[in-house]
Each structure stands twice: as structure tokens, then as C-alpha cells.
C-alpha positions as CSV (number, residue, x, y, z in Angstrom):
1,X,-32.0,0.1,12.1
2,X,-32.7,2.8,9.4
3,X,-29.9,4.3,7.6
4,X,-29.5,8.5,6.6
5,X,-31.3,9.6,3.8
6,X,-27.9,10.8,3.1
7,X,-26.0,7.7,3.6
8,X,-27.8,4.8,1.5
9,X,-27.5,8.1,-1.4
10,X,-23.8,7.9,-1.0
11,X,-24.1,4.2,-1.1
12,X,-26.6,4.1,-4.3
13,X,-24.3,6.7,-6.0
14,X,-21.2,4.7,-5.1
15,X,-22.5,1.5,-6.6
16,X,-23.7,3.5,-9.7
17,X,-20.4,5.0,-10.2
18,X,-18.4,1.6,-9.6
19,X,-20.8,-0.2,-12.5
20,X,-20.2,3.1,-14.6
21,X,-16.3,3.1,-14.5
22,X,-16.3,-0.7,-15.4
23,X,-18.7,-0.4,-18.1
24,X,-16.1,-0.4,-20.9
25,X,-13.9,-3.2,-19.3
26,X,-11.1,-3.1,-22.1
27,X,-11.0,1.0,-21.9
28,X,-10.7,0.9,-18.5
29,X,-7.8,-1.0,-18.6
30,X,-5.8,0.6,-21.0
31,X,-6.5,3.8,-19.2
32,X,-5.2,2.7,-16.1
33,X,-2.2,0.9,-17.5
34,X,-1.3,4.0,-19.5
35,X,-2.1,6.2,-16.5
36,X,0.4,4.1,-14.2
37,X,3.3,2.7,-16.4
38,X,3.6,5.0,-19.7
39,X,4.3,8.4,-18.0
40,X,6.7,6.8,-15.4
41,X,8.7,5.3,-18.0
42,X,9.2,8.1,-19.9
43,X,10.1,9.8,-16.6
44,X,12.4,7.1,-16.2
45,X,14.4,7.3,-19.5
46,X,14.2,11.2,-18.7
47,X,16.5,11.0,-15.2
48,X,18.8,8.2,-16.8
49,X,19.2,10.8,-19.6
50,X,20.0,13.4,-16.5
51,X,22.3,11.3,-14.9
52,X,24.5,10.5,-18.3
53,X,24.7,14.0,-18.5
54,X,25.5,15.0,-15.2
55,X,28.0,11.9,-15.3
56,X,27.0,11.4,-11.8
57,X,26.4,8.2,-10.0
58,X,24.0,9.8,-7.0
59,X,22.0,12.8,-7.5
60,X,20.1,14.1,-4.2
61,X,21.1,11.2,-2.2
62,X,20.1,8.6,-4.5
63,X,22.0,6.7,-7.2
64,X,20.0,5.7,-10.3
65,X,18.1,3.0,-9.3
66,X,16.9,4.5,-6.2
67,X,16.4,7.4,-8.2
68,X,13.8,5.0,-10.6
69,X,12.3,2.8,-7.2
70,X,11.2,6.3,-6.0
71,X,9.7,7.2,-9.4
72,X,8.1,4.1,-9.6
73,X,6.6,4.5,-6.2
74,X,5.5,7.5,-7.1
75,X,3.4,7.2,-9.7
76,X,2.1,4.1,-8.0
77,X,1.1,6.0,-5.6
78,X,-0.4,8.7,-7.4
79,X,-3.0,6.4,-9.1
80,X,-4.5,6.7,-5.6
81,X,-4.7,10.2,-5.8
82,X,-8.5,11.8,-6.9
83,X,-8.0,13.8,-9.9
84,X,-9.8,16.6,-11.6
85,X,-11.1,14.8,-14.8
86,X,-13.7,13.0,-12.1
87,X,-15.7,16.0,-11.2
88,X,-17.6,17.3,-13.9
89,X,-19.2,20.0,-11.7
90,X,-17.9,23.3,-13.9
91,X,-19.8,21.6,-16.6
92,X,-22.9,21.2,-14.9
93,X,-23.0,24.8,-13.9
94,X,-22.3,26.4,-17.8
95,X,-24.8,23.7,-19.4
96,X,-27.4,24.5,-16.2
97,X,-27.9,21.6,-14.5
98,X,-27.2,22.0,-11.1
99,X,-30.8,24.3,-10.5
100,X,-32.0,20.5,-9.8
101,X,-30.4,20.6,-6.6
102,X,-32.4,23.5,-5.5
103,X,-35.5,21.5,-5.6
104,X,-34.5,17.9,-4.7
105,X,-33.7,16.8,-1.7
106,X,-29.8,16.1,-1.7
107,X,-26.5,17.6,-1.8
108,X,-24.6,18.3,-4.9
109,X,-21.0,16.9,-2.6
110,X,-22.4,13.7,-1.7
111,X,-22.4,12.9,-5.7
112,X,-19.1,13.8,-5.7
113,X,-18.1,12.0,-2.8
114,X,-19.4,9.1,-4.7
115,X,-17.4,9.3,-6.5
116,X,-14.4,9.4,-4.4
117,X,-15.4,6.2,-3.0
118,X,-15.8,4.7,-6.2
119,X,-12.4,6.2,-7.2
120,X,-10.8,5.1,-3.9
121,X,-12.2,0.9,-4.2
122,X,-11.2,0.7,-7.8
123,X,-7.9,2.5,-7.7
124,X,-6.3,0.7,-4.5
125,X,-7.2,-2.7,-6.2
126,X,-5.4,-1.3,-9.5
127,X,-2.8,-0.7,-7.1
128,X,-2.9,-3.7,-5.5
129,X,-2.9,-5.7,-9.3
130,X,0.2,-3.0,-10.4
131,X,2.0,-3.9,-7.3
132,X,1.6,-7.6,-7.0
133,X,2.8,-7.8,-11.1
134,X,5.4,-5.1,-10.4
135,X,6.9,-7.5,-7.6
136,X,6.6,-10.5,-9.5
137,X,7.9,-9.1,-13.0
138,X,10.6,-6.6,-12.0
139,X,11.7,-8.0,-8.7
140,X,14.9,-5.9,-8.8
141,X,13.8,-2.7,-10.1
142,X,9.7,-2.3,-8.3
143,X,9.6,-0.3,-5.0
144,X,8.9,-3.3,-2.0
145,X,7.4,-1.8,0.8
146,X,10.1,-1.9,4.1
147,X,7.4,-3.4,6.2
148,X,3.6,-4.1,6.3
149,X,3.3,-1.3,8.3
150,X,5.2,1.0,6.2
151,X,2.4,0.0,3.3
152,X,-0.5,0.3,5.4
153,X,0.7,4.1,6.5
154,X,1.2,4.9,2.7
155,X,-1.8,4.0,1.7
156,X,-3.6,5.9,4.5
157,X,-1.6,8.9,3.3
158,X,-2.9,8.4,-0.2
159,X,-6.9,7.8,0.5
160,X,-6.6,11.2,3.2
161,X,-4.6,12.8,1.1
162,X,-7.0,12.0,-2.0
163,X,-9.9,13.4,0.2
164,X,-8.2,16.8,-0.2
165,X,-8.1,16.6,-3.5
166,X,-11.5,16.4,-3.9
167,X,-12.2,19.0,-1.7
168,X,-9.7,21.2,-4.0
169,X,-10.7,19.9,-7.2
170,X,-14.7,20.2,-5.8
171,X,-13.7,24.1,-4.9
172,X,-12.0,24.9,-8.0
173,X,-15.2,23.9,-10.1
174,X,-17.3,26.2,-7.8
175,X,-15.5,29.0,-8.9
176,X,-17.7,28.5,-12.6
177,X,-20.5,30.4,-10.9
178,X,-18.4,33.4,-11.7
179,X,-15.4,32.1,-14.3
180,X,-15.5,31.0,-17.5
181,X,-12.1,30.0,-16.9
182,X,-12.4,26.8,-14.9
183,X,-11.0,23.7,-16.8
184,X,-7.5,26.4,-17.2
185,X,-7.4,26.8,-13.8
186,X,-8.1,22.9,-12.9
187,X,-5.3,22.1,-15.4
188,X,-3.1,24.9,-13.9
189,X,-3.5,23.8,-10.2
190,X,-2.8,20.2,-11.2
191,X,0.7,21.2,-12.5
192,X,1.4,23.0,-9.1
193,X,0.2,20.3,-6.9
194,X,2.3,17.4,-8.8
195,X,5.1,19.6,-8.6
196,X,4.6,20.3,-4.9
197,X,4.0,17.2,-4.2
198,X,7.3,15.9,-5.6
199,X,5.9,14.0,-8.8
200,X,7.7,15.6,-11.2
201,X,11.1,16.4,-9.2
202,X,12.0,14.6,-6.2
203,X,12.2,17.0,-3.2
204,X,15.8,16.2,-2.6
205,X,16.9,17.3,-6.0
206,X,15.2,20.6,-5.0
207,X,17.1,23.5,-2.4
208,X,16.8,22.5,0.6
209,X,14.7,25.6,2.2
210,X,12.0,24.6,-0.5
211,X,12.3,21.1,0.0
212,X,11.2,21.6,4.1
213,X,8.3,23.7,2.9
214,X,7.1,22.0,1.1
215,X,6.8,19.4,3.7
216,X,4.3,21.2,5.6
217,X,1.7,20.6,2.7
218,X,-1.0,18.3,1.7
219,X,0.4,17.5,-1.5
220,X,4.0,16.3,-0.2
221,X,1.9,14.1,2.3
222,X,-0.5,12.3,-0.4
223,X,2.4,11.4,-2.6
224,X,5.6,11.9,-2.3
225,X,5.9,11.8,1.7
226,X,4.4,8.0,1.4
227,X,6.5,7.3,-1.1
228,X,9.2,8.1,1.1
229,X,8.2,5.9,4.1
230,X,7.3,2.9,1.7
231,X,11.1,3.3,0.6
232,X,11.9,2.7,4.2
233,X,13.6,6.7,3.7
234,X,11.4,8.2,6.1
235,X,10.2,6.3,9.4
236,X,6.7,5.4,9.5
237,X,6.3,7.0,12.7
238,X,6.1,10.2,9.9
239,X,2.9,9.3,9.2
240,X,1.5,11.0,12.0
241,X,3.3,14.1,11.1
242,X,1.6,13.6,7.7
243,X,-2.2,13.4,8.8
244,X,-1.7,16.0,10.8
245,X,-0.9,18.4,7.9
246,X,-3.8,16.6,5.5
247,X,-6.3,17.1,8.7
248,X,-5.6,21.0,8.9
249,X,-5.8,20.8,5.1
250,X,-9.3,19.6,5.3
251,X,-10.3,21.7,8.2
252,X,-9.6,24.5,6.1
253,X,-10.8,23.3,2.7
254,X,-14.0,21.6,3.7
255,X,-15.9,25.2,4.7
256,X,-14.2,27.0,1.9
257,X,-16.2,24.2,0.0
258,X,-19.3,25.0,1.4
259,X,-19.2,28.4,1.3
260,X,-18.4,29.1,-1.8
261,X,-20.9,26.2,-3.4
262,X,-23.9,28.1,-1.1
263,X,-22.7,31.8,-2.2
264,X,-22.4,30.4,-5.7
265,X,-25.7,28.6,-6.0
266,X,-27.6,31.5,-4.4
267,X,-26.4,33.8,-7.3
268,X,-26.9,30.8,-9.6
269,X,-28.7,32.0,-12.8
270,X,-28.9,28.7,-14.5
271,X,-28.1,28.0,-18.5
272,X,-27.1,30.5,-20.5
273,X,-25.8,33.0,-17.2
């Protein structure tokens, strides 16, 4: 049975992109260690600091160490998420090198999805590694997941939810066909969409009118909404609700995409524009 031109490229890339990221074996580590314990720690000391303050024992329904289970299952969860340090797309456009794909025969987004995939097998077995040492190390402080299903449902909120990242992330580097401002922007937008998606704050610490709107994006549903049903604080029958709101984010993001990728490499100038 033949495979898609398109299809064995997205596998080729994939494979190429998995051997890449775990080239430097001891780098790797370290980055994802520090990406998934360092910041949440210091986040940690941060609300307990909060709290002292506050002399409070719950703060937005949640004492202190549901306060730190949620963080902790946060930024577990965000290690899931595609970020915007994987595409390197703006680059490619102010250094010239995308005029190749105007001659050979392959899309510029099936790369990056390549990378998504790549990002998507290593990062949920880092997960998986984080969570089984989590469990075993800090049984009374790491988030356990309610139920099987409630993991399985977070997870597939992460991976969709990760896909519109990408799609963002892919989008915002477009825009260097006619900014020079691109890596301000992508730095800019990831601030929003950790705060939106309750990373920085949880949403019950925030008024309750923003809280609910902020519900009905995809950022609430890659990270925080899982979060929430792993916690056992939302039912998993939510998750539904949630890949509803990350399909009509992709259904609106994925044609934005292409059109402005096709308008952008049309006016395309190469190096030096």
C-alpha cells in the first residue's frame, strides 16, 4: 500500500527531529527538569509567601496544599504544551531561507508539524517519567489523577490543546513577512496565553466574570481546565465541553494559518527584504 508523499515526509521529519532533540542527552535533561520543577517551585514558595501574608488558610476555594497540587499539575501539564522556542520560522524568513519552498515539492507546516509530533512523544514520556517519580517521591504533596479516565481526558486536552499552539505560534512567525518585530510579539503572546490559561494565577483567585471567560478559550482548556479534571475539581465529562472550544479554535486558526503563510510567501522578497 503506498503511503502520501506528504505522510512518510511528516514521518522522516518526525524521526529526524526525535534523534535531534536527544542528541545532547545530558542537555536535554537538565532542560526538561528545569523546565518542569524549578519554575513551579519558585511559584510554590511565591503562594506560601501569599498565604502568610494574607494569614489565610483557603484562598479561592483551596487551602495551601491544594493551592500547590494545582500548581504542580499545572506545570506538569504545561510541559505538554508546544511552545514558541520550537518554531524557528521568523528566522527562516529574515535570514531567506524559506524561497526553497517555492521550488521543492513540500510544505513549509508539515516541518513544523514534525515537530509537534516529536514534541508531543518526547514530552508525554517526560511526563510520564515526572509523574511516576512525583508519585513515588512526594506521595503526599504530587497531584494523583482521580481516575484513569480523568488522566486520559487531561492528556487529550493537553496534545489538542498543544495543536493550537502550533497553529498560533506557526501564525505569529508568518507575520515576519512584514514585521521585524516577531520574537517581541511571540514572547508577548506567551505571557497572555499562560496567564489566560491559568498558569500564573489560578482562575479561582481571579473575579469571577473573568474567571467564566476565560473558560470559553483554548488556553483554559490545554492547561488549566485539565488540570482541574485531573484534581477530580471538575468532572471529566468537561472534557467534552473542552474539545469543543480547542476544535472551534483550530477551525478558526488553521485557515488564518494558511492564508497568511500564502499572502506572505507570495510577497516574499527573500534575504535581505
Amino acid at each position: 500500500m503506498a503511503v502520501h508523499p506528504q505522510v512518510a515526509l511528516l514521518l522522516q521529519a518526525t524521526l529526524y527531529e526525535l534523534k535531534k532533540v536527544t542528541a545532547w542527552r545530558m542537555g536535554f535533561f537538565v532542560r526538561e527538569i528545569a523546565r518542569a520543577l524549578l519554575r513551579p517551585l519558585l511559584t510554590i514558595f511565591m503562594f506560601q509567601a501569599v498565604f502568610a501574608a494574607q494569614g489565610a488558610t483557603e484562598l479561592g476555594g483551596r487551602d495551601l496544599d491544594g493551592t500547590v497540587r494545582y500548581l504542580i499539575a499545572v506545570a506538569w501539564i504545561e510541559g505538554l504544551i508546544f511552545h514558541d522556542r520550537m518554531l524557528d520560522l521568523a528566522e527562516q524568513i529574515f535570514q531567506g531561507y524559506v524561497t526553497k519552498y517555492l521550488v521543492m515539492p513540500m510544505r513549509c507546516f508539515t516541518l513544523a508539524l514534525a515537530r509537534y509530533v516529536q514534541f508531543s512523544i518526547t514530552q508525554t514520556g517526560v511526563a510520564a517519567l515526572l509523574g511516576i517519580g512525583g508519585a513515588l517521591l512526594l506521595p503526599g504533596v504530587w497531584p494523583l489523577p482521580v481516575a484513569p479516565e480523568a488522566l486520559l481526558a487531561a492528556l487529550v486536552l493537553a496534545l489538542a490543546g498543544s495543536y493550537c499552539f502550533l497553529l498560533l505560534y506557526f501564525l505569529l512567525n508568518s507575520i515576519a513577512f512584514w514585521l521585524e518585530v516577531v520574537w517581541t510579539l511571540l514572547v508577548m503572546t506567551r505571557f497572555v496565553t499562560m496567564f489566560l490559561a491559568g498558569v500564573m494565577l489560578p482562575l479561582s483567585w481571579m473575579p469571577e466574570p473573568l474567571a467564566r471567560a476565560l473558560e470559553y478559550g483554548f488556553p483554559y482548556w490545554s492547561i488549566a481546565g485539565p488540570a482541574e479534571i485531573l484534581l477530580g475539581e471538575r468532572p471529566v465529562s468537561d472534557v467534552w465541553t473542552g474539545l469543543a472550544v480547542i476544535g472551534v479554535s483550530i477551525t478558526v486558526l488553521e485557515p488564518l494559518r494558511r492564508v497568511v503563510w500564502k499572502r506572505g510567501l507570495a510577497r516574499y522578497g527573500g534575504s535581505g527584504m
